[in-house]
C-alpha positions in Angstrom: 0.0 0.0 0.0 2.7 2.1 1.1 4.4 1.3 -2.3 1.4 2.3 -4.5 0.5 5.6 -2.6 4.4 6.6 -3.2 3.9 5.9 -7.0 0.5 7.5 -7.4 1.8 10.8 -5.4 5.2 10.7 -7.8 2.8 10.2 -11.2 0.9 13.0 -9.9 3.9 15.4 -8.8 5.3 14.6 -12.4 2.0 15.1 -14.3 0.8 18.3 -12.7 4.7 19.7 -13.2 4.5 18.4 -16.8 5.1 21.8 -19.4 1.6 22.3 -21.8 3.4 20.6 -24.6 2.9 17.5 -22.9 -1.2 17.8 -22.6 -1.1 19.1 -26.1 0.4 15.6 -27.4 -0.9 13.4 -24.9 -4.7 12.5 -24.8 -6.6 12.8 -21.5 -8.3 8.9 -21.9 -4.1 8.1 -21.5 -3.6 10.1 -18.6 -6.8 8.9 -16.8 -5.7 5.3 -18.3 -2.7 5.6 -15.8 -4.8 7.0 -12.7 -7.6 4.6 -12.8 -6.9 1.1 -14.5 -3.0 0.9 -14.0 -3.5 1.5 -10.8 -6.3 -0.1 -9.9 -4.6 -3.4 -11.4 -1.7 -2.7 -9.1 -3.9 -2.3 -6.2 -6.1 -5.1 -6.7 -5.0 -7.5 -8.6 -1.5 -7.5 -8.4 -1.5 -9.1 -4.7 -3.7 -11.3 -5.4 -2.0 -12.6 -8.3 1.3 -12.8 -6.3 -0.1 -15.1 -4.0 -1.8 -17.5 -6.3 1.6 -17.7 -8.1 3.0 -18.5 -4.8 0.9 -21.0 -3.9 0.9 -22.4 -7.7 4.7 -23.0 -7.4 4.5 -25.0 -4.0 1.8 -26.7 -5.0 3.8 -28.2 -8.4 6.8 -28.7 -6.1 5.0 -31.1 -3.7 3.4 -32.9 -6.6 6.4 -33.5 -8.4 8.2 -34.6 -5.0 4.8 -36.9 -4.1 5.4 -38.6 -8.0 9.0 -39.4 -7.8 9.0 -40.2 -4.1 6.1 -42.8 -5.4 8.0 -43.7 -8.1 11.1 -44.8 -6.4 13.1 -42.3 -8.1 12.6 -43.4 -11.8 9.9 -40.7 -12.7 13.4 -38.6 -12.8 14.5 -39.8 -16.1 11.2 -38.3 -18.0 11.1 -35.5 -15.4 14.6 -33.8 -16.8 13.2 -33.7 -20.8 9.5 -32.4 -19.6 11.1 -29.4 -17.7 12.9 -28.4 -20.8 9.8 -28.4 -23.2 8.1 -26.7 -20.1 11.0 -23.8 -20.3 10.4 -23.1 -23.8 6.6 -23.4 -23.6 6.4 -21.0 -21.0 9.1 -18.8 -22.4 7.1 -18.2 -25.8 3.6 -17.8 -24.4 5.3 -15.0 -21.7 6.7 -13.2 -24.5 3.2 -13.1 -26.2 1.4 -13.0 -23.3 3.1 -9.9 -22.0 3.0 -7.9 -25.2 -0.5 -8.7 -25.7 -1.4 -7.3 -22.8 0.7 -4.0 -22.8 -1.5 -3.9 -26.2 -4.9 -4.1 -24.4 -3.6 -1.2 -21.9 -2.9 0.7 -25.2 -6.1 0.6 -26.4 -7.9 0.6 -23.2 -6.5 4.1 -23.7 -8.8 5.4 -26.3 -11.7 4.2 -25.2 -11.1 6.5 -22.1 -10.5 9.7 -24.2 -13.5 9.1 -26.6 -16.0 8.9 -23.3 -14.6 11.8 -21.5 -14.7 13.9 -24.7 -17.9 13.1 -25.7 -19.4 13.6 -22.0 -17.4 17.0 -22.2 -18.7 18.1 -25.5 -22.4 17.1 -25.4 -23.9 20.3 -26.0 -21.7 20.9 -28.9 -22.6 17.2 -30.6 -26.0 18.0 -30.2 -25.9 21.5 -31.8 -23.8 19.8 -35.0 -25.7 16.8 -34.9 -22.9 14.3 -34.5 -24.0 11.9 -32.4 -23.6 9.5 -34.5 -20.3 10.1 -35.6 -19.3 10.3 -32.0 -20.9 6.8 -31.4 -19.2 5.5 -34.3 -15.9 6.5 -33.0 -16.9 4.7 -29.5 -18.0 1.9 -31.6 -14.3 1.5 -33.5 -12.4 2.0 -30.1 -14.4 -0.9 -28.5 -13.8 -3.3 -31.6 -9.9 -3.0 -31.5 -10.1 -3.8 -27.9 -11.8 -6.3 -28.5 -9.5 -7.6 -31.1 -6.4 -7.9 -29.0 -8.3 -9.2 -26.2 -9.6 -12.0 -28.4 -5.8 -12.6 -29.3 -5.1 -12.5 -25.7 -8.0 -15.3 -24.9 -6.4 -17.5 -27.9 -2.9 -17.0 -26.4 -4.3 -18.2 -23.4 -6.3 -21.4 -25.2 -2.9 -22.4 -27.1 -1.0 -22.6 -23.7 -4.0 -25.1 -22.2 -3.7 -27.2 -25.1 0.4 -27.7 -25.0 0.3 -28.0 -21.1 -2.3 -31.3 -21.5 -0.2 -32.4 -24.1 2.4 -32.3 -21.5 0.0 -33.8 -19.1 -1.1 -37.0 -20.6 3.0 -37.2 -21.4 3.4 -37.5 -17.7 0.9 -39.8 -17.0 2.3 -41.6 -20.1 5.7 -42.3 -18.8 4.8 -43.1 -15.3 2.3 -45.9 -16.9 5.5 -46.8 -18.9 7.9 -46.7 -16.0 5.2 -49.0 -14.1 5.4 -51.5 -16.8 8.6 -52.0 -17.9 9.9 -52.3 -13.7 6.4 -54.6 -12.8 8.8 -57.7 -12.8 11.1 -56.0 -10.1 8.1 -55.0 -8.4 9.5 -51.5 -7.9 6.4 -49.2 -7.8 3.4 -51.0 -6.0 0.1 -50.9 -7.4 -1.1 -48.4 -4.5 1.9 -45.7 -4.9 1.0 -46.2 -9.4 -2.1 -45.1 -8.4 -1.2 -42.2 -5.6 1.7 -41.0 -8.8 -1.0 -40.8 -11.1 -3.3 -38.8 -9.0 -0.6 -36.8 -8.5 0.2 -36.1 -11.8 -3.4 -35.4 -12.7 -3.3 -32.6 -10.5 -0.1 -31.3 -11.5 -1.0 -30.6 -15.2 -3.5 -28.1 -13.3 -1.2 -26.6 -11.3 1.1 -26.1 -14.0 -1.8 -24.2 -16.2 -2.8 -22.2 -13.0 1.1 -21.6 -12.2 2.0 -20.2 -16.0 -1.2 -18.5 -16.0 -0.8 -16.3 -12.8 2.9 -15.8 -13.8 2.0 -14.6 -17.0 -0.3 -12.3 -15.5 2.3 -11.0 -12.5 4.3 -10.3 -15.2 1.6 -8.6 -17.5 -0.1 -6.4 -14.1 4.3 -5.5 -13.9 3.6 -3.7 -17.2 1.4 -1.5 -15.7 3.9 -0.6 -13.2 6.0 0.0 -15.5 3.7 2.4 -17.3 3.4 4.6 -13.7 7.3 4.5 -13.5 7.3 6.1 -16.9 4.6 9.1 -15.8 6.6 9.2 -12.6 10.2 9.7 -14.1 10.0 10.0 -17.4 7.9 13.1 -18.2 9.9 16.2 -18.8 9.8 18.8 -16.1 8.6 22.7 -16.5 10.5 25.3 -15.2 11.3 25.9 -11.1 8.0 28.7 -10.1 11.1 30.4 -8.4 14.4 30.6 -9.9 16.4 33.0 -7.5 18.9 33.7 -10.0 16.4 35.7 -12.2 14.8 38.0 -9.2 15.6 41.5 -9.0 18.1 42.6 -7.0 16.8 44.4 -3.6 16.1 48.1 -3.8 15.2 47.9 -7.7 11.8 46.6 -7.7 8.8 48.1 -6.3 8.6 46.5 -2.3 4.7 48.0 -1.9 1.8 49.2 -4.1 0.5 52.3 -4.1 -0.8 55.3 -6.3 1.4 58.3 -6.8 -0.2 61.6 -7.8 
């Protein structure tokens, strides 16, 4: 909390020192993009994405620990290849994933600046008779939301698909493992069946872990957007810049009419 007033009270320093030039180029929907969903994703979300990573994480480390402890140790032969095609699945759907959704704060953007200046100009649409035009506009904004959010869900679909792939490969080779050691007798019918369990559940923590990372990492975009209002904005000049006052005695120290 601490942490997000500090970075709201900085963006604000920064935006109301920011020189005209800066309004003239920037649209108010972006401005009131940063103050109300940026933050409010920080606020809200981000905490509670944090934590359901957490717990995510633990959650796949126990299972794997339950399956190879089950196992006797031989589920570690599959285990080494699946982490690797893990790495590299998660790898590409972050990069998407991330970009995607820095997209959808882009373009959450417009819709802002349409609404507040069509709420600011309604007497004006009315006299011209634009409201349609104006809708229109609102209309367009909405549909390329909508667009990369649509990408964003099919990111999301193509990453469920590869991680049961990776699922029913797990369950694959401990059914494997189980039958090519059942004439040492090295993995029980009761632990089989407790690994398998286990590995059922694990192909859902691994979707639930890669999708709240994904989304830590996304909700850090937005901080990273705040950072860029806090520090990055250009400054106007000092409202008092000793160097430039007059000297004392040569400027006028009271008002008054002289006739």
């Amino acid at each position: 909390m601490h942490a997000l007033a500090k970075m709201h009270d900085d963006m604000l320093q920064q935006v109301l020192r920011a020189p005209i030039t800066f309004f003239d180029v920037t649209p108010i929907g972006r401005i009131l993009n940063r103050f109300s969903a940026d933050l409010d994703r920080l606020d809200l979300n981000l905490p509670f994405t944090l934590l359901a990573s957490s717990n995510a994480v633990a959650l796949i480390v126990g299972s794997i620990i339950a399956i190879i402890i089950s196992t006797k140790g031989t589920f570690l032969v599959p285990l080494a290849p699946m982490v690797v095609i893990y790495y590299f699945i998660q790898k590409w759907f972050h990069k998407s994933s991330t970009e995607l959704q820095r997209l959808t704060d882009i373009s959450n953007s417009p819709i802002f600046s349409d609404f507040q200046v069509a709420l600011s100009g309604v007497p004006v649409i009315h006299a011209y008779g634009a409201e349609e035009r104006f809708f229109e506009n609102m209309k367009l904004s909405f549909d390329h939301y909508n667009v990369v959010f649509v990408l964003f869900s099919h990111c999301a679909n193509w990453l469920r698909s590869w991680l049961d792939v990776l699922g029913g490969v797990m369950q694959s080779s401990i059914g494997a493992l189980a039958l090519s050691t059942i004439h040492l007798n090295i993995i029980p019918a009761s632990l089989l069946g407790l690994a398998l369990s286990f590995s059922i559940e694990t192909t859902t923590y691994l979707k639930q872990c890669v999708r709240t990372l994904s989304r830590l990492e996304a909700h850090m975009s937005s901080a990273e957007r705040i950072l860029f209002y806090s520090r990055g904005i250009p400054e106007e000049g000092p409202d008092i810049i000793p160097a430039n006052d007059p000297q004392k005695g040569t400027w006028p120290s009271k008002g008054g009419i002289d006739r």
